[in-house]
C-alpha positions in Angstrom: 18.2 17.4 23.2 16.1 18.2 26.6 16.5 22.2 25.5 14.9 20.9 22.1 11.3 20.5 21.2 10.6 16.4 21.3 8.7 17.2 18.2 11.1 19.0 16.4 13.9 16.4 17.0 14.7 13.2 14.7 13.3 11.0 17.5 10.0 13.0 16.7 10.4 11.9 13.5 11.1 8.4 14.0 7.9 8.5 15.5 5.9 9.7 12.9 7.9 7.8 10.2 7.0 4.5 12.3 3.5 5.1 12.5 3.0 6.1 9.0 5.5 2.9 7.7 3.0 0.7 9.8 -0.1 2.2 8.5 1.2 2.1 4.7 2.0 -2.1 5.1 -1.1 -2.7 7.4 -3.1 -0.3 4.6 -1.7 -2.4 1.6 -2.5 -5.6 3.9 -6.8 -4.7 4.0 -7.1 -3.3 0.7 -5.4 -6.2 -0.6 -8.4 -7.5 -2.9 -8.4 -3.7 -4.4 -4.8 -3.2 -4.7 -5.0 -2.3 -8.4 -8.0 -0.4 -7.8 -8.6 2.6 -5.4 -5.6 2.0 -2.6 -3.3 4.1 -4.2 -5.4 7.3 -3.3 -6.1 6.0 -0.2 -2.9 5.9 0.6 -1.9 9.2 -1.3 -4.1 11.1 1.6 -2.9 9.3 4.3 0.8 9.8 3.4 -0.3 13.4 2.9 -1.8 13.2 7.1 1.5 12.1 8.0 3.7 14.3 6.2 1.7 17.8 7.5 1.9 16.5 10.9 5.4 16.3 10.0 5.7 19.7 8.9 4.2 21.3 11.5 6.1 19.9 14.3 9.6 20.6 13.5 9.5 23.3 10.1 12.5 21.8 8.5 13.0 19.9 5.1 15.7 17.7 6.0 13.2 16.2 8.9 10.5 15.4 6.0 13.5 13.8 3.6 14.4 11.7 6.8 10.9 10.9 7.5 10.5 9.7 3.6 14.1 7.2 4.5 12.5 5.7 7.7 9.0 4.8 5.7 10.7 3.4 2.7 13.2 1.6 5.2 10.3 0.2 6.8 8.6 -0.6 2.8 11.7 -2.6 2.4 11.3 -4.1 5.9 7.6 -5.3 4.5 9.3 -6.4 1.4 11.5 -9.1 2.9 8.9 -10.0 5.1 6.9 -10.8 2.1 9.6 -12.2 0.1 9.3 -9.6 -2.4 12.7 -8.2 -4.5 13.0 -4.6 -4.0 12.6 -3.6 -7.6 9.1 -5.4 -7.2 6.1 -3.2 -7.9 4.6 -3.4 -4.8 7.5 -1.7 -3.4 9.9 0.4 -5.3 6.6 1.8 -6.9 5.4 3.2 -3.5 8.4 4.5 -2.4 8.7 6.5 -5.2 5.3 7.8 -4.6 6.6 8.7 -0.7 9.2 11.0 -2.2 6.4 12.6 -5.1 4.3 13.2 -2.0 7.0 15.0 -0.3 7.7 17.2 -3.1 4.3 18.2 -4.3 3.8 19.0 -0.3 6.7 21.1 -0.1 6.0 22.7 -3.7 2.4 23.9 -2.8 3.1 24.9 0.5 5.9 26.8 -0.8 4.1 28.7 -3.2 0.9 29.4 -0.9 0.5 32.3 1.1 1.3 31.8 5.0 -1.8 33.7 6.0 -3.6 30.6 4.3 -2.0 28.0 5.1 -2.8 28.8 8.9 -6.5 28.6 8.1 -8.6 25.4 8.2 -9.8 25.9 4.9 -6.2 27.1 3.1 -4.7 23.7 4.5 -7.9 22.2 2.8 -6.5 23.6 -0.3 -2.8 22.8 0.3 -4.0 19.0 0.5 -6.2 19.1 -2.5 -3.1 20.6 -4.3 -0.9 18.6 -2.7 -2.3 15.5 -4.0 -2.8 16.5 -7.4 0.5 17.2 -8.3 1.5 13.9 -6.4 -1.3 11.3 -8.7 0.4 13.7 -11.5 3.7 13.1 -11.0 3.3 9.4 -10.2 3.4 8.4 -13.8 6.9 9.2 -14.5 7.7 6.1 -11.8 8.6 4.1 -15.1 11.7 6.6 -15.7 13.0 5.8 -11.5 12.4 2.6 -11.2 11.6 1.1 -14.4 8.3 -0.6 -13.1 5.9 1.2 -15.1 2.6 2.7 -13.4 -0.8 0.4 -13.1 -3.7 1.5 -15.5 -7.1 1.0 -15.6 -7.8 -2.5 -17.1 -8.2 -3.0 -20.7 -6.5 0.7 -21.0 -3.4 2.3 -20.7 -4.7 5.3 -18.2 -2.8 5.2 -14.7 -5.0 4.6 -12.2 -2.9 7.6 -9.7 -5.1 10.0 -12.5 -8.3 7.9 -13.5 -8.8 7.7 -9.1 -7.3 11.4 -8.3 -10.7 13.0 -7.0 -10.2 9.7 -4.8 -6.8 11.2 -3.6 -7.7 15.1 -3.7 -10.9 14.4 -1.8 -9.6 12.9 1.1 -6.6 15.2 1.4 -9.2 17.9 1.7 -9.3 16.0 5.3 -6.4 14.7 6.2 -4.1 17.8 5.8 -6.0 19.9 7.9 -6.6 17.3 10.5 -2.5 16.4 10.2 -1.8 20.4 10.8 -4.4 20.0 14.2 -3.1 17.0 15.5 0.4 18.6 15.4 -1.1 21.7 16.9 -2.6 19.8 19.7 0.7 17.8 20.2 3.0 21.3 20.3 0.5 23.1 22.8 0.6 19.6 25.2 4.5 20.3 25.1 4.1 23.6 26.2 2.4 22.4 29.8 4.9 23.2 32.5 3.8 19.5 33.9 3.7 17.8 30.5 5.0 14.4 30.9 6.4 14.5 27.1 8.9 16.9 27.7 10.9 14.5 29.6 14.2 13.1 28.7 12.9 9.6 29.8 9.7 10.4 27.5 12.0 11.5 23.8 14.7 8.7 24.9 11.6 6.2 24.5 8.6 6.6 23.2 9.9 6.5 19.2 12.3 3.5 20.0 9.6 1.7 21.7 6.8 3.1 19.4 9.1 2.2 16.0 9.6 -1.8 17.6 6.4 -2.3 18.6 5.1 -1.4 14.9 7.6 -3.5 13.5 6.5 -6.7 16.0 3.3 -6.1 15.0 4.0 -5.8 10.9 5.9 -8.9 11.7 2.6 -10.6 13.5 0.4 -9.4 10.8 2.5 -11.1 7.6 2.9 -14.4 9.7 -1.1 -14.7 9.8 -1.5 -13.4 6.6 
């Protein structure tokens, strides 16, 4: 593992996948009075920040379909913390929307030209894509899951569509700001002195990082 990039490894990952599971329960926690409202595209971007950090770190698939397992994991985690069935809504619903994410990520990415995606503004456009296909394919979470979409009260529009400039205007942001925090984070590794290329550095910090999250998810449900 030591002749392996930290970032590139599954303890990388775990990292990530922590931070992001955290975010997602502590997210759903504060928007809670506009759950069936704007939170979903909130949450679309931010998944979106997390996934391109991803990406750029270790370039593999299989490390994005492991990240999507260690965020729904951690869904579930929430989920029994909150009493909730697993087939709930509020939970099978999102993790669905983790995997869409994923593949509308990896679809746009795929068919957009390298040359842009190294530019500011190409991974502008690879967010905005991104999260339109994602609010798009959202609706079809009745045919996974069962649990149809929400829609707009007193209609039966989904809110992932009525709210997608929500979601495509914030992934303007965050993918480009996921793709330079994983730039900054790979050229920190490359320092001859850089204290994250240790063994004693990968062996901990995602352990430690993942438990502390869950503590604190665990804190933040016994106040709430």
């Amino acid at each position: 593992m030591s002749e392996k990039r930290i970032s590139s490894s599954f303890m990388g990952i775990l990292m990530i996948g922590a931070v992001w599971g955290f975010a997602e329960a502590a997210l759903g926690a504060v928007l809670r009075a506009c759950a069936s409202f704007v939170s979903g595209s909130i949450m679309t971007a931010a998944a979106l920040f997390f996934i391109s950090t991803a990406w750029v770190m270790s370039r593999r698939i299989l490390n994005l379909v492991w990240l999507v397992l260690i965020v729904s994991l951690i869904k579930m985690f929430d989920a029994r913390l909150l009493s909730l069935p697993i087939r709930h809504g509020a939970v099978a619903n999102p993790i669905f929307a983790f995997w869409t994410e994923i593949l509308a990520f990896l679809v746009i990415l795929g068919v957009a030209k390298t040359a842009l995606a190294e530019r500011r503004a190409g991974q502008a456009v690879v967010g905005g894509l991104s999260a339109l296909v994602a609010v798009n394919l959202f609706p079809l979470v009745k045919y996974a899951t069962g649990i149809p979409a929400c829609v707009v009260p007193g209609t039966g529009y989904p809110l992932s569509l009525y709210y997608a400039p929500v979601a495509i205007g914030l992934s303007l942001l965050t993918v480009p700001l996921g793709f330079w925090v994983a730039e900054k984070v790979l050229a920190a590794e490359q320092r001859p002195d850089a204290f994250i290329r240790t063994k004693a550095f990968a062996r901990l910090i995602s352990p430690a990082t993942l438990a502390t999250c869950l503590l604190i998810l665990v804190l933040l449900r016994l106040v709430t």
